[in-house]
DRENBATI-85012 format. One record per residue (C-alpha): residue number from 0; residue in one letter; z, y, x. Coordinates in nm, 4 decimals, always signed. Example, Ala and Ser with C-alpha at 12.3 -4.5 7.8 and 13.67 -1.06 7.14 Angstrom:
<lobas>
> 0  A  +0.7800  -0.4500  +1.2300
> 1  S  +0.7140  -0.1060  +1.3670
</lobas>
This chain:
<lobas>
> 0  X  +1.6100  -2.5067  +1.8250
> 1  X  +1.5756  -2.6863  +1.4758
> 2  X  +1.2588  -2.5304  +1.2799
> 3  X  +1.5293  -2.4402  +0.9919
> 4  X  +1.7499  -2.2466  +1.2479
> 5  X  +1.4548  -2.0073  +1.4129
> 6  X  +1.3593  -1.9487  +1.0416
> 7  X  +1.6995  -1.8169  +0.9526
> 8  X  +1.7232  -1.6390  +1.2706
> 9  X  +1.3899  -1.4909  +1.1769
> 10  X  +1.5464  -1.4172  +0.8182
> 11  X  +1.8363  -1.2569  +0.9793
> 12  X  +1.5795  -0.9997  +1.1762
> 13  X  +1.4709  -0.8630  +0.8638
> 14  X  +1.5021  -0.6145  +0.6567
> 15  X  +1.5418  -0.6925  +0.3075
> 16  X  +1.5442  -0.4528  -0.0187
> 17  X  +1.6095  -0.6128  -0.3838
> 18  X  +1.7557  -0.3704  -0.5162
> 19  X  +1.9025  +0.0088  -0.4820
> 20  X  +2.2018  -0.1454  -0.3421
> 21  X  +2.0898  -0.3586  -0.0948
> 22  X  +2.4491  -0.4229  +0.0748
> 23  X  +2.4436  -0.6564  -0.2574
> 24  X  +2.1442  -0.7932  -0.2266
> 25  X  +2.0948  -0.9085  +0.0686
> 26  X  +1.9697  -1.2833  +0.1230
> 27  X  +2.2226  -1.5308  +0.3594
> 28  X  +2.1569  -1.7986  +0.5649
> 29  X  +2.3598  -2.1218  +0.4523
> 30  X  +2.3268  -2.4447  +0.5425
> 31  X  +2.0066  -2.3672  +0.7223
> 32  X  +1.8396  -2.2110  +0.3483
> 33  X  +1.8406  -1.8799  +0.2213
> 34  X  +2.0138  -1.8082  -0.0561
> 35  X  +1.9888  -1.5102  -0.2656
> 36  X  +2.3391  -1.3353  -0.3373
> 37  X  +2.4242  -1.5741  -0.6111
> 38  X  +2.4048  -1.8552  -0.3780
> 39  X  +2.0685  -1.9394  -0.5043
> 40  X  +1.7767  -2.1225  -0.2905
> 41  X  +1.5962  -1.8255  -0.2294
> 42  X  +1.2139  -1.8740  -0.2057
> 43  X  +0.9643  -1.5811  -0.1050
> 44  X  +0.6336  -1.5632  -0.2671
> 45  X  +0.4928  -1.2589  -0.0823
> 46  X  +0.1943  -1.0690  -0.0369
> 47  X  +0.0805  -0.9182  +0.3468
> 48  X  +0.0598  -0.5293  +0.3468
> 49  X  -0.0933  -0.4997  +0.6762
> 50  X  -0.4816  -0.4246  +0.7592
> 51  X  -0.4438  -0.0860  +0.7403
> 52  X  -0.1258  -0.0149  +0.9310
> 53  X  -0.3098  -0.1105  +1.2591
> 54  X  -0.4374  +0.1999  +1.2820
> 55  X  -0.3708  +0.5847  +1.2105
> 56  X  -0.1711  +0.6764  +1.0219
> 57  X  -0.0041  +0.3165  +1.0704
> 58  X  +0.0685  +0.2933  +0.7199
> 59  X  -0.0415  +0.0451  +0.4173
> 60  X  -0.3628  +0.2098  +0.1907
> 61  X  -0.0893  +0.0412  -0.1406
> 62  X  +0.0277  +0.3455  -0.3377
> 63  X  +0.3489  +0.2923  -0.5510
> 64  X  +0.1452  +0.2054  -0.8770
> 65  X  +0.0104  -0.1216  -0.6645
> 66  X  +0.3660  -0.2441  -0.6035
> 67  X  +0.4090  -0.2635  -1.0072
> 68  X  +0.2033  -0.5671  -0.9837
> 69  X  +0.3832  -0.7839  -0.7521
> 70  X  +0.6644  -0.9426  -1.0031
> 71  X  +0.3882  -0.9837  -1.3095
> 72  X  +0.1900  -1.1786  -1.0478
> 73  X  +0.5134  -1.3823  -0.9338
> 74  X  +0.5033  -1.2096  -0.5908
> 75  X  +0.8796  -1.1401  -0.4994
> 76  X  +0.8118  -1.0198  -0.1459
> 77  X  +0.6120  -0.8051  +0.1199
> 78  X  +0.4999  -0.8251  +0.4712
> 79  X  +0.5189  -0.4536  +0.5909
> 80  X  +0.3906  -0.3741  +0.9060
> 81  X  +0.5421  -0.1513  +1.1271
> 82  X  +0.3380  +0.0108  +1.4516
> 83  X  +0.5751  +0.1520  +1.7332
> 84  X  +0.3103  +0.3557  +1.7925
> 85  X  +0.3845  +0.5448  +1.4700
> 86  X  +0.7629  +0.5137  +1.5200
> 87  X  +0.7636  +0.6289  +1.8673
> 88  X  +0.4219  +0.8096  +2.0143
> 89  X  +0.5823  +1.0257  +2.2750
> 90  X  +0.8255  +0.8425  +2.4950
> 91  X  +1.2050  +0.8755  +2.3387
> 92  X  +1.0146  +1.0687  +2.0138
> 93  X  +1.0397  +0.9315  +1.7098
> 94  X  +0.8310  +1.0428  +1.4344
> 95  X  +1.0913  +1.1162  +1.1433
> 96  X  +0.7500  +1.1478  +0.9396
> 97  X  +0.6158  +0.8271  +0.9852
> 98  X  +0.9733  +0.6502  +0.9612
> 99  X  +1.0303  +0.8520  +0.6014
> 100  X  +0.6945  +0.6913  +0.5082
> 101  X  +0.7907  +0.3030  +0.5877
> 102  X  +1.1348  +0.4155  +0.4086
> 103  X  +0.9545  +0.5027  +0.0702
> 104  X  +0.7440  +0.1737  +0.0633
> 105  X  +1.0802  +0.0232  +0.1207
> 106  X  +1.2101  +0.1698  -0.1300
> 107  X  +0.8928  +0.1543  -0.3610
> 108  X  +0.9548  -0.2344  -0.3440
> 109  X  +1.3291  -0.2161  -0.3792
> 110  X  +1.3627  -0.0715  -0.7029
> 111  X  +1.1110  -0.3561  -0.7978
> 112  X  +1.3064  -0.6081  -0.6441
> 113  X  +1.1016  -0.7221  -0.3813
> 114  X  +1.2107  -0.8113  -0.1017
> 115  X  +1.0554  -0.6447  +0.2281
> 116  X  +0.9768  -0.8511  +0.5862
> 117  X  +0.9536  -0.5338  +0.7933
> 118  X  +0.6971  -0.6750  +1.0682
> 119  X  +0.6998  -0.4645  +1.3971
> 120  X  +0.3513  -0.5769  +1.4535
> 121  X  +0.1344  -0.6086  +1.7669
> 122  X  -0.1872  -0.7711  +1.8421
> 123  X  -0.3532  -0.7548  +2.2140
> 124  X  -0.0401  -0.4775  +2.2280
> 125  X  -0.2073  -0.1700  +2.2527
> 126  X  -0.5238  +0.0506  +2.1620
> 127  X  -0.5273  +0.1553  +2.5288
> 128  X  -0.6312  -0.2324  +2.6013
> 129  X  -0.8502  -0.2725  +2.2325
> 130  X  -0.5908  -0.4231  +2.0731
> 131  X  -0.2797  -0.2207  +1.8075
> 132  X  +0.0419  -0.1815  +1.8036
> 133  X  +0.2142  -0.0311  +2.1523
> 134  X  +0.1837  +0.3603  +2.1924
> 135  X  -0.0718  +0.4107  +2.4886
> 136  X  +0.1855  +0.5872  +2.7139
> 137  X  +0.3815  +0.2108  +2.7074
> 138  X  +0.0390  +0.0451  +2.8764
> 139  X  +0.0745  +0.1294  +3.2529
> 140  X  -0.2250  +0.3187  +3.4023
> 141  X  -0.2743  +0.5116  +3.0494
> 142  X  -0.3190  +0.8484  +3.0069
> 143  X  +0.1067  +0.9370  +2.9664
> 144  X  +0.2316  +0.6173  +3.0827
> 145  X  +0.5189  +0.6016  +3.3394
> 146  X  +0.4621  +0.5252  +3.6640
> 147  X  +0.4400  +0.1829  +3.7942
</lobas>
């Protein structure tokens, strides 16, 4: 695989918001380039939103007012990560909470128009093992994790 096509695969995994109507704004792979949806060479310039979703509550510390600063700084994107720890921390529970929460910041940066990478982030995979990212019942021999 080319380096061009497992970046627009990648760009076809994500979730992008530009504006309130995102079915119109979303980027497209052509050619092996992003375009925006004028057909434009689209080039991110983004910003990581990460440290602090590694751990509870899984979210970023940016409040709205922050995201104001993105386009004056020539910032037209955002890393966010996502833990499946907060989207799922009971197995087949989803926490409608936590999942409202990454929806705002989405939307915080979409009537901005910045774009959003939504990063379902892991590193080691789990807090169970010292690491972030996988709910401790999904590391077998956890407290709530299935059996082998």
């Amino acid at each position: 695989m080319s380096p061009n096509g497992a970046l627009a695969r990648t760009v076809l995994l994500v979730i992008f918001a530009a504006s309130v109507h995102a079915e119109e704004a979303v980027p497209r792979v052509v050619d092996g380039r992003i375009r925006d949806p004028q057909g434009r060479l689209l080039v991110l310039r983004g910003l990581n939103t990460g440290g602090a979703s590694k751990h509870a509550p899984y979210l970023p510390w940016q409040e709205q007012a922050d995201f104001d600063r993105l386009r004056p700084w020539g910032f037209n994107a955002v890393r966010l990560l996502v833990s499946w720890k907060g989207v799922e921390p009971s197995p087949g529970v989803i926490d409608d909470a936590y999942v409202d929460e990454v929806a705002t910041r989405v939307r915080w940066c979409a009537v901005r128009g910045v774009y959003v990478l939504i990063d379902f982030h892991q590193d080691l995979y789990a807090e169970a093992v010292g690491g972030n990212g996988a709910p401790d019942w999904a590391v077998l021999g956890s407290p709530g994790s299935a059996p082998p």
